[in-house]
HTML snippet that shows the backbone in 3Dmol.js (N, CA, C, O; Angstrom):
<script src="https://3Dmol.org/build/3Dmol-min.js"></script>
<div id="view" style="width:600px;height:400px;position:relative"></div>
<script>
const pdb = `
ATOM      1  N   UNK A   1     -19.977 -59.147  23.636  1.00  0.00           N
ATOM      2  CA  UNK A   1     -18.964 -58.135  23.424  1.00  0.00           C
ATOM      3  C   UNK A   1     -17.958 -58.208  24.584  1.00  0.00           C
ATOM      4  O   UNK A   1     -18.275 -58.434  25.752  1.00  0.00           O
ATOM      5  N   UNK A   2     -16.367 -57.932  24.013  1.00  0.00           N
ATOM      6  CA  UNK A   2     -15.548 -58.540  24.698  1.00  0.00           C
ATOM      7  C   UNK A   2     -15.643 -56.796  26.283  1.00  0.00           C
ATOM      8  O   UNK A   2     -15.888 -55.702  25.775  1.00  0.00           O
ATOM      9  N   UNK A   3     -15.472 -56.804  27.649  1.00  0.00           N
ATOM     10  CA  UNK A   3     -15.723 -56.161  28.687  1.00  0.00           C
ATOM     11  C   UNK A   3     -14.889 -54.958  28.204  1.00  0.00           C
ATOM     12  O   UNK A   3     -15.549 -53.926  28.088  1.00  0.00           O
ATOM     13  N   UNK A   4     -13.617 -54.871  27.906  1.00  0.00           N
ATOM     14  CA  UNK A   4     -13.093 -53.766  27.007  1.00  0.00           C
ATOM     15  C   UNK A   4     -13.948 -52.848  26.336  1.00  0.00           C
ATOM     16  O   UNK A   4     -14.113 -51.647  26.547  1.00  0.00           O
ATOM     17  N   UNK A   5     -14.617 -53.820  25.248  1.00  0.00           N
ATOM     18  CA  UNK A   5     -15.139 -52.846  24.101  1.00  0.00           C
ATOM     19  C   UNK A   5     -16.226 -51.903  24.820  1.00  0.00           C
ATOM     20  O   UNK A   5     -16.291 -50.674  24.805  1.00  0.00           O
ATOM     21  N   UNK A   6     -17.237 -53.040  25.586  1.00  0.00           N
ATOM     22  CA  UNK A   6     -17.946 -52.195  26.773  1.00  0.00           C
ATOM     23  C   UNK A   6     -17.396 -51.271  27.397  1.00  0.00           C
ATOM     24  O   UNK A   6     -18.305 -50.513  27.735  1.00  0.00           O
ATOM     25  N   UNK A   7     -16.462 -50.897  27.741  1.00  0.00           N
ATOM     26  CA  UNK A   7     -16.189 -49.840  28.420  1.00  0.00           C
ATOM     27  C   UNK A   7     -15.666 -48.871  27.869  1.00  0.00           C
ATOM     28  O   UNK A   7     -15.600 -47.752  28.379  1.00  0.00           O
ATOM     29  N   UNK A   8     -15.209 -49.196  26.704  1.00  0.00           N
ATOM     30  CA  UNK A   8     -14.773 -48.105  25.675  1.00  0.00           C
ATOM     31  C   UNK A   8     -16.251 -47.487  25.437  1.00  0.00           C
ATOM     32  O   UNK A   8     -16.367 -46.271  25.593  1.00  0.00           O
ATOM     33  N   UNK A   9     -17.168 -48.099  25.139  1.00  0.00           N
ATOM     34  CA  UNK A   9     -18.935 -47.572  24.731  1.00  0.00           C
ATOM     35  C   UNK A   9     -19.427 -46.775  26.104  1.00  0.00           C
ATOM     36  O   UNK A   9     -20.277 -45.909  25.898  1.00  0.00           O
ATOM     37  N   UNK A  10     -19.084 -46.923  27.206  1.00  0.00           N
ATOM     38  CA  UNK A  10     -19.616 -46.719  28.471  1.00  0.00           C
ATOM     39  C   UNK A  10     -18.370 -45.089  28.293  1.00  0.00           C
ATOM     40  O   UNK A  10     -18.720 -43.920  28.134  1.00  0.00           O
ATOM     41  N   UNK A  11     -17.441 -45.451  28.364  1.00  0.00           N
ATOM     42  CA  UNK A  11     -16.830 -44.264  28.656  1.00  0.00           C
ATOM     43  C   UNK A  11     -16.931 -43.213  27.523  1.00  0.00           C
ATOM     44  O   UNK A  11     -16.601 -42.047  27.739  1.00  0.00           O
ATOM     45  N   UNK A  12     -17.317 -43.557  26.500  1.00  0.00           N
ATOM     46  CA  UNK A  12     -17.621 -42.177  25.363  1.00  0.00           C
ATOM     47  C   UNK A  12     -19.000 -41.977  26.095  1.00  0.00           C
ATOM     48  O   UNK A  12     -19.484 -40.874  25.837  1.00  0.00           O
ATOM     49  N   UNK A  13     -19.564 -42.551  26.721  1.00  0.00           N
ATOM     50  CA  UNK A  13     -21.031 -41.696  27.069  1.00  0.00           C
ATOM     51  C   UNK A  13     -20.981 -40.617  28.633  1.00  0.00           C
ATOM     52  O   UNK A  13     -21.816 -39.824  29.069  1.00  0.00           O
ATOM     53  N   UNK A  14     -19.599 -41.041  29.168  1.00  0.00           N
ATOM     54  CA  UNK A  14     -19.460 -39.837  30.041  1.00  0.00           C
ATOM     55  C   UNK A  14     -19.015 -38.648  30.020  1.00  0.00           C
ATOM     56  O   UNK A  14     -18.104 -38.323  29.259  1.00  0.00           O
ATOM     57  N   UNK A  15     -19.614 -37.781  30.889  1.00  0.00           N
ATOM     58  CA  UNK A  15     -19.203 -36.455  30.686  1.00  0.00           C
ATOM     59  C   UNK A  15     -18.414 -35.864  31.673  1.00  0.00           C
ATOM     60  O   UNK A  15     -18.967 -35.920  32.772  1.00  0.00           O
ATOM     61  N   UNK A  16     -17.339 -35.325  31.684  1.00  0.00           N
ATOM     62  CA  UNK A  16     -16.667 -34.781  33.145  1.00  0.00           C
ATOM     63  C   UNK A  16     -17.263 -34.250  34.489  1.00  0.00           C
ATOM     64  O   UNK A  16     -16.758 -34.452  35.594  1.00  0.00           O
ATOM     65  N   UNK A  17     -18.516 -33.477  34.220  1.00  0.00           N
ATOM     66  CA  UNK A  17     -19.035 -32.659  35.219  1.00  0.00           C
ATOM     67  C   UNK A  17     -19.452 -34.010  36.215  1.00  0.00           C
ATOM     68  O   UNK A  17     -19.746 -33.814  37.395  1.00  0.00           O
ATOM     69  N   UNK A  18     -19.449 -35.468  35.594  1.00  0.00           N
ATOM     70  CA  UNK A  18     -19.816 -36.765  37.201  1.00  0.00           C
ATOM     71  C   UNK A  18     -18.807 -37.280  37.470  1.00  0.00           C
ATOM     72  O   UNK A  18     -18.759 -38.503  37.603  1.00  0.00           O
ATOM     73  N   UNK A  19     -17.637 -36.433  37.636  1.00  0.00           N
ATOM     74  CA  UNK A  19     -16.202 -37.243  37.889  1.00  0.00           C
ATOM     75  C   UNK A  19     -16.929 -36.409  39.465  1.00  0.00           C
ATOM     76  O   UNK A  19     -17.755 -35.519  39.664  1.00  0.00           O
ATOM     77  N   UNK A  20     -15.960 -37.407  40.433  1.00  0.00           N
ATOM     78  CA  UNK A  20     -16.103 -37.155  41.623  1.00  0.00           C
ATOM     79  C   UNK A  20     -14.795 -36.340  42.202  1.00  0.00           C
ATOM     80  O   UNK A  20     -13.619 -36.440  41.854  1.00  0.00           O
ATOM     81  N   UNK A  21     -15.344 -35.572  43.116  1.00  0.00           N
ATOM     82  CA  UNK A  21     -15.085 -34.272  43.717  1.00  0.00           C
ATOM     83  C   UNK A  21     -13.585 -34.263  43.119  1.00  0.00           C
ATOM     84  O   UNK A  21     -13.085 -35.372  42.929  1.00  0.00           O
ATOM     85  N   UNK A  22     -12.821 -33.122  42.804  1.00  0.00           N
ATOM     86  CA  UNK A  22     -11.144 -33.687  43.068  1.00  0.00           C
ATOM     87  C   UNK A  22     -10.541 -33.516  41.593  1.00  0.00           C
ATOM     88  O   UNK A  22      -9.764 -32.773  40.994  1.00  0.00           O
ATOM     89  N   UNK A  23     -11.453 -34.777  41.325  1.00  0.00           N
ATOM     90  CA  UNK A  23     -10.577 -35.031  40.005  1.00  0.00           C
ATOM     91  C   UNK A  23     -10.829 -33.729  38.791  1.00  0.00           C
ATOM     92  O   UNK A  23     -11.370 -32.677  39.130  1.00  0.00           O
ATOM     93  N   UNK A  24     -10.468 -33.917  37.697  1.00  0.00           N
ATOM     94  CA  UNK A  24      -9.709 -32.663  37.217  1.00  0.00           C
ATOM     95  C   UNK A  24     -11.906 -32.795  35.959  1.00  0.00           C
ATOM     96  O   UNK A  24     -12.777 -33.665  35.949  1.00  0.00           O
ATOM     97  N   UNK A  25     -11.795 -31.643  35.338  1.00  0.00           N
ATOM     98  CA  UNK A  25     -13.217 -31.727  34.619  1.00  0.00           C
ATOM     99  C   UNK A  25     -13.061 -32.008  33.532  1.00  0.00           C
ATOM    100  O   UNK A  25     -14.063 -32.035  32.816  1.00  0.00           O
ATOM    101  N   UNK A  26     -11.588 -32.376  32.883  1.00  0.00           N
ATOM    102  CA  UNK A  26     -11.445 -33.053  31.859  1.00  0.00           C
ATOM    103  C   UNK A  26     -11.067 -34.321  31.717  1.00  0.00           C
ATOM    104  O   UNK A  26     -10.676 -34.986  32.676  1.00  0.00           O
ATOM    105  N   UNK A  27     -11.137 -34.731  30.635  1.00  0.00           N
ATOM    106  CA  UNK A  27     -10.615 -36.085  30.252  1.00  0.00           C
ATOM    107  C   UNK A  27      -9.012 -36.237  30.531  1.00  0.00           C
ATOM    108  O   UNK A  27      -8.117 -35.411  30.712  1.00  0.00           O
ATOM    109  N   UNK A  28      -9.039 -37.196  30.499  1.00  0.00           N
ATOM    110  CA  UNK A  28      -7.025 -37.374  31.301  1.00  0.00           C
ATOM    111  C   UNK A  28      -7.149 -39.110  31.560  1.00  0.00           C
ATOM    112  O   UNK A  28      -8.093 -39.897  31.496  1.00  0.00           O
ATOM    113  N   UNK A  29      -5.910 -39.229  31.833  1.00  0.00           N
ATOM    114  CA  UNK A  29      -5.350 -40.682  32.080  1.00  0.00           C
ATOM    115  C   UNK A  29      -5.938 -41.041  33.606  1.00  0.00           C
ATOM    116  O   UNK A  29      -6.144 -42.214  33.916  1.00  0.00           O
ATOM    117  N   UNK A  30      -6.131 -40.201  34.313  1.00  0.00           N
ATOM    118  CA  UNK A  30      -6.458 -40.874  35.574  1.00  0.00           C
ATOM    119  C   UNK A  30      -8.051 -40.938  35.263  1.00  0.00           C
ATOM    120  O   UNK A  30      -8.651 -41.988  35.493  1.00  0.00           O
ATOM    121  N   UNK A  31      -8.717 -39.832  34.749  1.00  0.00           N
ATOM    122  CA  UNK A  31     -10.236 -40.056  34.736  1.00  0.00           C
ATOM    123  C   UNK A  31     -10.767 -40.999  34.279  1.00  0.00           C
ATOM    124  O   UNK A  31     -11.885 -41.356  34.650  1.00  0.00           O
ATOM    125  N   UNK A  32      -9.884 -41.782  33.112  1.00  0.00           N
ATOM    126  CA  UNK A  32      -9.783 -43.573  32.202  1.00  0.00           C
ATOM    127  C   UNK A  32      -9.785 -44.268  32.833  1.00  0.00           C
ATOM    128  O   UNK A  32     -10.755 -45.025  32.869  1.00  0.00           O
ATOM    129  N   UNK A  33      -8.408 -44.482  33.951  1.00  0.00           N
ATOM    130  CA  UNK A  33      -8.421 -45.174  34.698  1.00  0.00           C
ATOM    131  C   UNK A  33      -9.069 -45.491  35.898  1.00  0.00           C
ATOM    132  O   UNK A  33      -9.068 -46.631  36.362  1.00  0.00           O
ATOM    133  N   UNK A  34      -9.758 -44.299  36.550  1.00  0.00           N
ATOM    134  CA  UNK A  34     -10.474 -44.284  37.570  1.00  0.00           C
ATOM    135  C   UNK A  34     -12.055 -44.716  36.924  1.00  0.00           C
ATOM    136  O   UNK A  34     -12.720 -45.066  37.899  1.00  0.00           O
ATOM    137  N   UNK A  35     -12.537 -44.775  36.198  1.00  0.00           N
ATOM    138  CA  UNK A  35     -13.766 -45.329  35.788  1.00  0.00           C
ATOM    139  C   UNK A  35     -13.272 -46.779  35.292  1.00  0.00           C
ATOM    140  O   UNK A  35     -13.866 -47.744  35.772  1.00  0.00           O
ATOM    141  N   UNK A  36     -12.118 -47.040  34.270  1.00  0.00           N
ATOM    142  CA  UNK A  36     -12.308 -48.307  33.991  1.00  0.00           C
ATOM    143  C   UNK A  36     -12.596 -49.297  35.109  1.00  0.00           C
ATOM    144  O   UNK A  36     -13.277 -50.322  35.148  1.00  0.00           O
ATOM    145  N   UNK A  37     -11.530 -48.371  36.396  1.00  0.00           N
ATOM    146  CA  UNK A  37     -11.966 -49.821  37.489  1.00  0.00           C
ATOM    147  C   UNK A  37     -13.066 -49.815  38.050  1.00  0.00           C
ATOM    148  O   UNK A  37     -13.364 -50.809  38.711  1.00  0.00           O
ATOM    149  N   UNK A  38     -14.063 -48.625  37.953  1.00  0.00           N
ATOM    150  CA  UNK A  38     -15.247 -48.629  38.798  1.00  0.00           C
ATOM    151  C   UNK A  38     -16.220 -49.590  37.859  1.00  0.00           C
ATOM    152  O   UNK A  38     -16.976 -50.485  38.238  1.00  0.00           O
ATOM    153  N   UNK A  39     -15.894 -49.006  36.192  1.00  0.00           N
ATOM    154  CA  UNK A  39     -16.671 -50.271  35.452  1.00  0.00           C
ATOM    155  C   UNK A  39     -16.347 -51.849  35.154  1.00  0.00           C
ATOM    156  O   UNK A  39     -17.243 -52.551  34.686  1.00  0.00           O
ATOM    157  N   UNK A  40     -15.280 -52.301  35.383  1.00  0.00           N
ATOM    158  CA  UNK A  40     -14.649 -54.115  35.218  1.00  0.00           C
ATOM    159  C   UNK A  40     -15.647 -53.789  36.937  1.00  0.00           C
ATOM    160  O   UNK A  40     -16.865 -53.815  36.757  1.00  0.00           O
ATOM    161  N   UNK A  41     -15.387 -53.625  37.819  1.00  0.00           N
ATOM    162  CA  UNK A  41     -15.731 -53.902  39.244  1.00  0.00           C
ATOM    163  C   UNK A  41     -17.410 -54.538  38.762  1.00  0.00           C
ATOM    164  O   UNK A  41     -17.771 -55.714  38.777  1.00  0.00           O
ATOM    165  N   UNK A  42     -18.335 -53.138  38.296  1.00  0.00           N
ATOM    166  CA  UNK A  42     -19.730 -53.557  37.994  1.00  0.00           C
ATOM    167  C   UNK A  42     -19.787 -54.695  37.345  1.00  0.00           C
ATOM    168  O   UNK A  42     -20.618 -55.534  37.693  1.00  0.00           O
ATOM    169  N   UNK A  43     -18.896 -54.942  36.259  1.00  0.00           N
ATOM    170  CA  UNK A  43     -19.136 -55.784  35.283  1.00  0.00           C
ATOM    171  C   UNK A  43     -18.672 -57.066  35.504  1.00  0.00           C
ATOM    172  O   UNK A  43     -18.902 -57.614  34.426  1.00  0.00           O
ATOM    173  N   UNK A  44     -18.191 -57.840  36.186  1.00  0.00           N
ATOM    174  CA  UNK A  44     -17.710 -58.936  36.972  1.00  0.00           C
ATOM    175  C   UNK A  44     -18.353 -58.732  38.583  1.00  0.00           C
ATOM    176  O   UNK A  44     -17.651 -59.383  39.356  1.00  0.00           O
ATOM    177  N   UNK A  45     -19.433 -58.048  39.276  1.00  0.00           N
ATOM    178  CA  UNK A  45     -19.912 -58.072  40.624  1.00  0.00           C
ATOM    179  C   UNK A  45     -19.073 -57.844  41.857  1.00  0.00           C
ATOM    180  O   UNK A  45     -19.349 -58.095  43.030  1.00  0.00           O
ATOM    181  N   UNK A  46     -17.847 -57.244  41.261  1.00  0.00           N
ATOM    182  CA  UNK A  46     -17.431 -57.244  42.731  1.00  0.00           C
ATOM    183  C   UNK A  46     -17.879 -55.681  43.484  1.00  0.00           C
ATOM    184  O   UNK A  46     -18.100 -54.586  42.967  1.00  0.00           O
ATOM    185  N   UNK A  47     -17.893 -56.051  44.660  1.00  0.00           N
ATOM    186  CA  UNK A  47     -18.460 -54.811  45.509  1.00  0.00           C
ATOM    187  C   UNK A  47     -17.428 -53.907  45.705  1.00  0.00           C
ATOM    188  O   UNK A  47     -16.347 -54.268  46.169  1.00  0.00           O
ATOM    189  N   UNK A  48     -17.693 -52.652  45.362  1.00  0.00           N
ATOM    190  CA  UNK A  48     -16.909 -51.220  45.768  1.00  0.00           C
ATOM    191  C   UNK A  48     -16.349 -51.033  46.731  1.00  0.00           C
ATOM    192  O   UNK A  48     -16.826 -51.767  47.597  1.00  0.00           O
ATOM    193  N   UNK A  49     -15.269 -50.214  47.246  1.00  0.00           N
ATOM    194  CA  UNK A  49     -15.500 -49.944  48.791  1.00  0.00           C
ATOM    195  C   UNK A  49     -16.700 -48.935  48.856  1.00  0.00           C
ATOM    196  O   UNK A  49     -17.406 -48.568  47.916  1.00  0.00           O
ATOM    197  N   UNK A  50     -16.770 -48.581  50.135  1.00  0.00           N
ATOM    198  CA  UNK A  50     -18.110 -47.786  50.607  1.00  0.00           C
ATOM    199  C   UNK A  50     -17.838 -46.251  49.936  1.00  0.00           C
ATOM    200  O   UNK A  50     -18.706 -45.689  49.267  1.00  0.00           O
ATOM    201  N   UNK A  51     -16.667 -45.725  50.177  1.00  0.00           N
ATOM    202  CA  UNK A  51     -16.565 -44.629  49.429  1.00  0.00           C
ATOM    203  C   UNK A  51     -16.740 -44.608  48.167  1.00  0.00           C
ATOM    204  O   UNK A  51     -17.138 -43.520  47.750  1.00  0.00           O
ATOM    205  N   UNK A  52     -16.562 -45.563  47.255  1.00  0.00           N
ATOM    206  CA  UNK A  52     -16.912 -45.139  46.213  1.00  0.00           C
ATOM    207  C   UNK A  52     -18.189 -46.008  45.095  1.00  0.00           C
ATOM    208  O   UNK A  52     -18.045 -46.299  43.908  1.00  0.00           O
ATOM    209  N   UNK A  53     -19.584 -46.289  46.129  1.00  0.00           N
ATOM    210  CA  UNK A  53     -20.316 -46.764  45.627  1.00  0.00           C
ATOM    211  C   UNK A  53     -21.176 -45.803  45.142  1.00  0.00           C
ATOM    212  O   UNK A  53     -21.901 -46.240  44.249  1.00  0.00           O
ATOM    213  N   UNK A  54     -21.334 -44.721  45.403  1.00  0.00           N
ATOM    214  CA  UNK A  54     -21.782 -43.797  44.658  1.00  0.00           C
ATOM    215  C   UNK A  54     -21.718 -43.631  43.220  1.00  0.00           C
ATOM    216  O   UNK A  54     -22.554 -43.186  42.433  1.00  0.00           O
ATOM    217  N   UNK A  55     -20.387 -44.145  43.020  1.00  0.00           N
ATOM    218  CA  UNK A  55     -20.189 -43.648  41.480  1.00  0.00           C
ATOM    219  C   UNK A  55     -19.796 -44.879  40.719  1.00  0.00           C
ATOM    220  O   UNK A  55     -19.443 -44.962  39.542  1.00  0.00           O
ATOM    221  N   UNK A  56     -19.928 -45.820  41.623  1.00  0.00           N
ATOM    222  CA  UNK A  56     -20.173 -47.237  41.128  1.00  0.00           C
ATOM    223  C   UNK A  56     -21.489 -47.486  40.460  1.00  0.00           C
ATOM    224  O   UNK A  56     -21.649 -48.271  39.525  1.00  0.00           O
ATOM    225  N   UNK A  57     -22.606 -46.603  41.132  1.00  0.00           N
ATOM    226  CA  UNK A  57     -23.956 -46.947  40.182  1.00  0.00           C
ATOM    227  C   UNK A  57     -24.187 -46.725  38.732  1.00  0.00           C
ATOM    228  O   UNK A  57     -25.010 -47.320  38.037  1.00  0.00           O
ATOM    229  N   UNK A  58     -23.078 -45.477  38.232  1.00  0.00           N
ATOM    230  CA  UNK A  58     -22.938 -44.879  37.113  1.00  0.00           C
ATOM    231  C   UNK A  58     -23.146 -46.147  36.065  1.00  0.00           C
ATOM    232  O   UNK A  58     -24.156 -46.392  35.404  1.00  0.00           O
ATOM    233  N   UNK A  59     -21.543 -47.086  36.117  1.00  0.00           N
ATOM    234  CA  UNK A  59     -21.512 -48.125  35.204  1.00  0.00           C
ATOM    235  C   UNK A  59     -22.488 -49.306  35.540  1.00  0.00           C
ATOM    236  O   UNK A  59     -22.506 -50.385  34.948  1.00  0.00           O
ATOM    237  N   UNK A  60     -23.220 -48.969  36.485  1.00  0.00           N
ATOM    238  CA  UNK A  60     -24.047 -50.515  36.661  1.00  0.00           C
ATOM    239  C   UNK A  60     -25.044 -50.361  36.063  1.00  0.00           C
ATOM    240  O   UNK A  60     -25.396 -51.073  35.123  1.00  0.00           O
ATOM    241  N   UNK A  61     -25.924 -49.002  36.702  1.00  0.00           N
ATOM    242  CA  UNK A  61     -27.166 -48.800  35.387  1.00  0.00           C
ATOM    243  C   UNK A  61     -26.868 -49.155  33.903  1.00  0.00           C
ATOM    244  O   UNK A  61     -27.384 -50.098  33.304  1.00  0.00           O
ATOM    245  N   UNK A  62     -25.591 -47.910  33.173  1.00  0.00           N
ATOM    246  CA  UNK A  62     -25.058 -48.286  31.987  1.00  0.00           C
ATOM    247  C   UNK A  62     -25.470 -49.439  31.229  1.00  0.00           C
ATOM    248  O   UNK A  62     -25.992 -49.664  30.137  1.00  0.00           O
ATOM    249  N   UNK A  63     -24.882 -50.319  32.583  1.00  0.00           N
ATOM    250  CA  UNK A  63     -24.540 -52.078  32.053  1.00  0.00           C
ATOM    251  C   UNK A  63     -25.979 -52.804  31.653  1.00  0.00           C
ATOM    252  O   UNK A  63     -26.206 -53.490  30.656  1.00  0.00           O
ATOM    253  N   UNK A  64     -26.879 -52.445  32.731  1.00  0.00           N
ATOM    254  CA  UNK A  64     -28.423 -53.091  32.518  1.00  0.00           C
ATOM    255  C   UNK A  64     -28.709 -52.529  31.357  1.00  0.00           C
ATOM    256  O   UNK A  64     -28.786 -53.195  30.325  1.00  0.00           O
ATOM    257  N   UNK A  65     -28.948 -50.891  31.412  1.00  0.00           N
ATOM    258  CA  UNK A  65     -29.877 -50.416  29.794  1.00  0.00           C
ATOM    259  C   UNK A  65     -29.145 -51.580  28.798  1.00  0.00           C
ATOM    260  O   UNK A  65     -29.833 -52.328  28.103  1.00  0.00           O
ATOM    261  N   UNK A  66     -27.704 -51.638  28.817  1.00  0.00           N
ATOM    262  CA  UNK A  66     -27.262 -52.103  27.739  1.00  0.00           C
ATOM    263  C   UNK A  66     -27.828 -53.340  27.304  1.00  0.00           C
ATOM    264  O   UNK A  66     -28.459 -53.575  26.274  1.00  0.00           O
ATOM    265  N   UNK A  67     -27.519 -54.065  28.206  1.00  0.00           N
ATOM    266  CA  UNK A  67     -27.597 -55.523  28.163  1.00  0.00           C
ATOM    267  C   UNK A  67     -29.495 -55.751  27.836  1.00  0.00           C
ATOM    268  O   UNK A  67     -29.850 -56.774  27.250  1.00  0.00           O
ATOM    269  N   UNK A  68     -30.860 -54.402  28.411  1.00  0.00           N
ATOM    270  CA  UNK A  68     -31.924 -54.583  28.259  1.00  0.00           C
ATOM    271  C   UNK A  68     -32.103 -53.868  26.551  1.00  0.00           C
ATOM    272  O   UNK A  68     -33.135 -53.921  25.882  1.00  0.00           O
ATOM    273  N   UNK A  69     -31.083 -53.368  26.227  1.00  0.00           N
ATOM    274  CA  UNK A  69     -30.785 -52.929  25.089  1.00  0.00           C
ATOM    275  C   UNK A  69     -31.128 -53.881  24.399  1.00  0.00           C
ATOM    276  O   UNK A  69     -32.040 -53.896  23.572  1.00  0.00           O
ATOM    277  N   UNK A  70     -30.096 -55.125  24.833  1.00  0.00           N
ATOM    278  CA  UNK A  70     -29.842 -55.937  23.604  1.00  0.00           C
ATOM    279  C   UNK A  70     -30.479 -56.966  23.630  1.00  0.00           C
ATOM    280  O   UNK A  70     -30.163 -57.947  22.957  1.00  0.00           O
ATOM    281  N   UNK A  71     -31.618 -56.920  24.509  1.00  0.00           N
ATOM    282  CA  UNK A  71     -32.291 -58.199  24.407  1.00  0.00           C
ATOM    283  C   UNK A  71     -33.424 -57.730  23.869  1.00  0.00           C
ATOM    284  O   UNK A  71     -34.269 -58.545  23.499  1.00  0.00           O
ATOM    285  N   UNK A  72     -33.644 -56.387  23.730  1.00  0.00           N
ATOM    286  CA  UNK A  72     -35.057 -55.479  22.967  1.00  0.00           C
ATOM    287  C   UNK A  72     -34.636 -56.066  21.810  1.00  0.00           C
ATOM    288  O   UNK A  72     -35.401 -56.975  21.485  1.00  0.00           O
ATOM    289  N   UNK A  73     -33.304 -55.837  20.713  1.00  0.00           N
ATOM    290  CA  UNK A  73     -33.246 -55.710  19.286  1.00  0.00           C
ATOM    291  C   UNK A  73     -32.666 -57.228  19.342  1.00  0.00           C
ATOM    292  O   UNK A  73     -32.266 -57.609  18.242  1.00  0.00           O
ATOM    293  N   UNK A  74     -32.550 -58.082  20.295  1.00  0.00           N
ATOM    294  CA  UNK A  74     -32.391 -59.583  19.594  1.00  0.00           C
ATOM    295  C   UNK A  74     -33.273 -60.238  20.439  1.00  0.00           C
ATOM    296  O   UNK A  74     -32.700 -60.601  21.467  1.00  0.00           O
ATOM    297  N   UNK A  75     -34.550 -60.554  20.396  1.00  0.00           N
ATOM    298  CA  UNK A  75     -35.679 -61.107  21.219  1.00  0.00           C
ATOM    299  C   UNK A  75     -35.360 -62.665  20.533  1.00  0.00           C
ATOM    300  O   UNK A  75     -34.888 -62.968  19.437  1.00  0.00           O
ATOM    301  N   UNK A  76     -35.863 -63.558  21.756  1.00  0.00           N
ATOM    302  CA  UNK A  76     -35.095 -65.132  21.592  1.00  0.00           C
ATOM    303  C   UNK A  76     -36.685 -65.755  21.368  1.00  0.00           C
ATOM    304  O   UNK A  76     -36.854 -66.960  21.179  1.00  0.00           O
TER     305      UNK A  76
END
`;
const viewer = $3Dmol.createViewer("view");
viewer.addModel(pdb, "pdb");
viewer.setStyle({}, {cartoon: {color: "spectrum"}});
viewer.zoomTo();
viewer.render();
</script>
């Protein structure tokens, strides 16, 4: 699945109340944008800065269930 579609799936599963401090408790253009980059970052390995590895773990777990997701319902 193309990293897009992933994150379109990743971001319908968040909820406002784990946006970090600041940002607003709804959905909005920056709350899109501020996760898409925390999730392409997980999803290609590049490292966070330090401030915001906290909420870098969000999309990394995500990414494993998924990916242990999909190796449960397509076993090789």
């Amino acid at each position: 699945m193309h990293p897009e579609q992933l994150f379109e799936l990743f971001y319908q599963d968040l909820t406002p109340e784990i946006n970090p401090p600041g940002m607003p408790k709804y959905r909005s253009e920056a709350m899109y944008q501020w996760w898409r980059e925390r999730f392409m970052n997980a999803f290609y390995g590049i490292q966070e800065p330090m401030q915001y590895r906290s909420w870098a773990e969000a999309p990394q777990m995500w990414l494993a269930g998924y990916k242990q997701g999909m190796k449960q319902s397509n076993p090789e």
